[in-house]
C-alpha positions as CSV (number, residue, x, y, z in Angstrom):
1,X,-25.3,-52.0,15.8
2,X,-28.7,-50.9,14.3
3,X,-28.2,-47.2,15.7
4,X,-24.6,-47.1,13.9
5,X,-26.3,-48.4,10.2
6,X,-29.1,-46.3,10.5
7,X,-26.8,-43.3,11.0
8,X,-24.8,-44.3,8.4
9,X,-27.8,-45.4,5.9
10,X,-29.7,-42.0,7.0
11,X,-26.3,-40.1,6.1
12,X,-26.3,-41.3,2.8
13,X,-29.4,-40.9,2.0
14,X,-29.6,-37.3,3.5
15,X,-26.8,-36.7,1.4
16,X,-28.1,-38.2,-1.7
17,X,-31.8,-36.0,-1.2
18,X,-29.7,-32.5,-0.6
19,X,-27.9,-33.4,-3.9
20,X,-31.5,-33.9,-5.6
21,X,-32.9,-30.6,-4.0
22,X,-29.5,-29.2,-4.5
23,X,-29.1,-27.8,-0.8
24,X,-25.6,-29.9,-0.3
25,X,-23.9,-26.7,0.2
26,X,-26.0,-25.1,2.4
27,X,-25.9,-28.0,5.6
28,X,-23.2,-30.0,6.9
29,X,-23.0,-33.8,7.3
30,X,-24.8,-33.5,10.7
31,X,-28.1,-32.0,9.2
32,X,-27.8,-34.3,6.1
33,X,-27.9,-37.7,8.5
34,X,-31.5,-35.6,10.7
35,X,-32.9,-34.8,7.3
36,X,-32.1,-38.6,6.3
37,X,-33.4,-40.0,9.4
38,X,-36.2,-38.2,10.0
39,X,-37.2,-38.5,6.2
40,X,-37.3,-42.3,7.0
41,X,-39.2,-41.9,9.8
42,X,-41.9,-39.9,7.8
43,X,-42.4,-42.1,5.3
44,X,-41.6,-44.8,7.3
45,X,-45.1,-44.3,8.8
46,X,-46.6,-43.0,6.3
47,X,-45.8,-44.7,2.9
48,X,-44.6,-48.1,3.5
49,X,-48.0,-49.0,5.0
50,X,-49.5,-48.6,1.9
51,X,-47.5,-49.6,-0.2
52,X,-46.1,-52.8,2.6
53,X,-42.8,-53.6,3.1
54,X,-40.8,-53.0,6.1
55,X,-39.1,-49.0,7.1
56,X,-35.4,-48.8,7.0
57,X,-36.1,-47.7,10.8
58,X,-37.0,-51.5,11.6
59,X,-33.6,-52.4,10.3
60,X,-34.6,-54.0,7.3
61,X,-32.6,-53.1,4.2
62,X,-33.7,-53.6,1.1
63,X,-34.4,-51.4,-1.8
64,X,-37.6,-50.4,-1.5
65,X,-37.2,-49.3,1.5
66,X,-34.1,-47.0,0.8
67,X,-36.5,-45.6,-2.2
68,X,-39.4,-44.9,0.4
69,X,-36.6,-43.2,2.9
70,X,-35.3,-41.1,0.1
71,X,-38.6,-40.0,-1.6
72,X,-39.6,-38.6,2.3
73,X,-36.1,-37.0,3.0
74,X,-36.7,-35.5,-0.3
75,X,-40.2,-34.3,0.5
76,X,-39.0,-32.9,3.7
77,X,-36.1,-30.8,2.1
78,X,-38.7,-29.3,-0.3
79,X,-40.8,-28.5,2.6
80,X,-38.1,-26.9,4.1
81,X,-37.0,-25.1,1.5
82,X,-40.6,-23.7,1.1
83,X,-40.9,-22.5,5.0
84,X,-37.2,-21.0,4.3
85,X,-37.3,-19.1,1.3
86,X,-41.4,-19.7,0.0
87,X,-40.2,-21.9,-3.0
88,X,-39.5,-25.6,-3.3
89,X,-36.9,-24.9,-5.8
């Protein structure tokens, strides 16, 4: 059941960062839920130890960590967006 609502939870906010970085109509719902999930992952690691709190990855839900997941699929989308075309946009 925790695979299924991170899926969903890393679709949506996938979907919510390519709407920020406006890329939502360059990728699909597939690449929306990696850039989700592995945006939550990244700053998973990264952010929520210093700022404490637990990553959406440990199945804990709240909104700080849905801001944290979504700053980091937003960083990510600008970094791929400057490897792709040498701008962040």
């Amino acid at each position: 059941m925790g695979l299924i609502i991170l899926l969903v939870v890393g679709g949506v906010i996938g979907w919510v960062a390519s709407m920020v970085m406006r890329t939502d109509g360059q990728q699909g719902i597939l690449l929306n839920i990696v850039v989700g999930i592995v945006g939550a992952v990244l700053a998973g690691f990264i952010v929520t130890p210093l700022i404490g709190g637990a990553p959406i990855t440990s199945g804990v839900i709240s909104i700080q960590s849905v801001v944290v997941s979504l700053i980091g699929a937003i960083v990510l989308l600008a970094l791929i967006n400057l490897f792709r075309r040498g701008a962040v946009r």
